[in-house]
N, C-alpha and C positions, 0 to 999 in steps of 0.2 A: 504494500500500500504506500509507504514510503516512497517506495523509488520511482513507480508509476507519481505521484505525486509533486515528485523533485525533476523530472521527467516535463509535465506541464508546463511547470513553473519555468524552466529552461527553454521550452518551445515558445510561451510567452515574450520570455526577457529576448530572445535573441531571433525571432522570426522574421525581421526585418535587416539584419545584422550579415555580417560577412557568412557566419555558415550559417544562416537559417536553411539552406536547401536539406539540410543533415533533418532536418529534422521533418521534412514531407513522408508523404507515404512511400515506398519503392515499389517501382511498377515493373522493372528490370526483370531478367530473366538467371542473374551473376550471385552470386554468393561471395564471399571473402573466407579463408583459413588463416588465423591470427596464431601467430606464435610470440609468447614473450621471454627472454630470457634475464634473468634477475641477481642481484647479489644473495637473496634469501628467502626462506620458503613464508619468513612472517608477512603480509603483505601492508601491516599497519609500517613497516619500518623500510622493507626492501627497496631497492632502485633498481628501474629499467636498466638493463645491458645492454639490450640488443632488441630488435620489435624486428617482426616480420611478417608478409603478408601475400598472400596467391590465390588471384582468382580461378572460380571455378561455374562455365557455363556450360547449362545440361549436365553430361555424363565424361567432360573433361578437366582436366587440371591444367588452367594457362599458365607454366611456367615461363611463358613467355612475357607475361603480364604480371611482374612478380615485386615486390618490395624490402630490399633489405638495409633495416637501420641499423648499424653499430654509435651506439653514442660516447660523450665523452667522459671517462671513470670518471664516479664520484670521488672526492676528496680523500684522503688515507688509505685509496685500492690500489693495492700492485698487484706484480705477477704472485709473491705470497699469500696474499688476502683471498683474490683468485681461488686459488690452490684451496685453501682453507672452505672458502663457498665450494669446492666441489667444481666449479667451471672450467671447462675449456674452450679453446679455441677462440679465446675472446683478446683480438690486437691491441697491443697495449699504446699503439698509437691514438693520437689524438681524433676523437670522433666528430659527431654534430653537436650542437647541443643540443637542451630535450626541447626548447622551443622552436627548432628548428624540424627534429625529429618528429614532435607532433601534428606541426604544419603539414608536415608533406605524407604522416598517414591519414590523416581525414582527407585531403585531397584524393588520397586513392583509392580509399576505405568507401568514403560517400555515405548513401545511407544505403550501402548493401547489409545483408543480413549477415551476421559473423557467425561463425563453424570456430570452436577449440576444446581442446581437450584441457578440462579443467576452463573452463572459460569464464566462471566468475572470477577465479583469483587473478588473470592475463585484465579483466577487464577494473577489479580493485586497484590493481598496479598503473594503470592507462591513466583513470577515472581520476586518484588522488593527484597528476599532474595534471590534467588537461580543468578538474577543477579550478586546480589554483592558480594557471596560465591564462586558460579560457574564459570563464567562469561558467563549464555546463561541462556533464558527464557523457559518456557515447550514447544516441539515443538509440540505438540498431537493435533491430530484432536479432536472437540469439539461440546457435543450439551449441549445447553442452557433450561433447560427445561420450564422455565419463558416462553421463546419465540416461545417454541415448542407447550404449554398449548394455548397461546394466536391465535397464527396461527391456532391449529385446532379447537380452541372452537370460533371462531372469534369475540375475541376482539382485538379492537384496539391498538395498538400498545403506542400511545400518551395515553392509560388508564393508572393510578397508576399500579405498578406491584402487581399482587393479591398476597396472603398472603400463606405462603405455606403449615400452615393447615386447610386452606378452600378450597386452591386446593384437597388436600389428602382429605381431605371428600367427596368435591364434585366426585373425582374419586372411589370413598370409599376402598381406601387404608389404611390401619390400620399406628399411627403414633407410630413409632417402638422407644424406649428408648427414650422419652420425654427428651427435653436438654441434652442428651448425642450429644456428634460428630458423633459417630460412627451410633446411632440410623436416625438420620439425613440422614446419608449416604445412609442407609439403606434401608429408606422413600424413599429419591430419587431415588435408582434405581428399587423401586417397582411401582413408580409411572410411570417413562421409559417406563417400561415394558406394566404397564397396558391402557398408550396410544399408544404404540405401535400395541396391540392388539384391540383397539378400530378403530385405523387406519386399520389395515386389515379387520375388519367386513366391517366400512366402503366402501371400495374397493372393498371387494366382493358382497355389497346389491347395488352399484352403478353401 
């Protein structure tokens, strides 16, 4: 109720504003796979790494149509710190900034519907910057694909959330760019896809 309500308020204040179009209906036919990669798994505290993002129209993945941010470390991160979060692959050169970074994924993002695995917490992490840059959260329709795996392989919801390259095996989805963002992204909307089509066989042998 909250967020649909903070959601308004934001469609409101900014309707008439640089990105008011974010905030229309989408009549498109594209989806978006968001991938974020983070200093930590708290999301009240963590910093973006890396955002990534690949669309997906019909029953393809345009990695031709793709988006990858590396931004610039926050303050006291090195290659140790790194190490310590568990991350790799992450260039210790100098990136974007995150105002920069956020600019140029709504521009790509738009008000297509977002696909991630784990996608409330990729969109906590987005939501706490673009609040306090912007001043509005992503207004996008959203699928969860944790919750979308668990719903049609029926596991319980109160189970640990499965791992998400044992889902991609189990779906046998090839795991595209191992610790890349982008690869991530890429994984997930392949994954989308292939229960997507599991779901229509489904429907059709039912």
């Amino acid at each position: 109720m909250l967020k649909t309500l903070r959601r308004l308020v934001d469609r409101h204040r900014h309707a008439h504003g640089q990105y008011g179009w974010l905030f229309r209906p989408y009549t498109g036919e594209e989806l978006v796979a968001l991938a974020v990669q983070s200093t930590g798994g708290d999301v009240r505290s963590a910093e973006p790494l890396a955002i990534a993002a690949v669309r997906l129209r019909g029953d393809r993945v345009l990695t031709s149509e793709s988006l990858e941010l590396r931004l610039a470390l926050p303050k006291g991160l090195d290659a140790e710190a790194l190490r310590r979060h568990g991350l790799r692959g992450i260039d210790l050169d100098d990136g974007v900034s995150m105002d920069q970074a956020l600019a140029r994924l709504l521009d790509f993002v738009g008000n297509r519907p977002l696909v991630g695995w784990r996608l409330d917490r990729d969109l906590a992490l987005l939501n706490r910057q673009l609040r306090a840059r912007f001043g509005f959260e992503l207004p996008n329709a959203g699928i969860d694909l944790v919750q979308r795996y668990q719903r049609h392989h029926h596991h319980s919801r109160l189970e640990v959330a499965p791992a998400f390259e044992r889902v991609a095996e189990q779906l046998e989805v090839p795991l595209m760019g191992r610790h890349s963002v982008l690869g991530t992204a890429v994984t997930t909307a392949l994954m989308h896809l292939r229960l997507d089509r599991d779901a229509a066989l489904a429907h059709r042998s039912g």
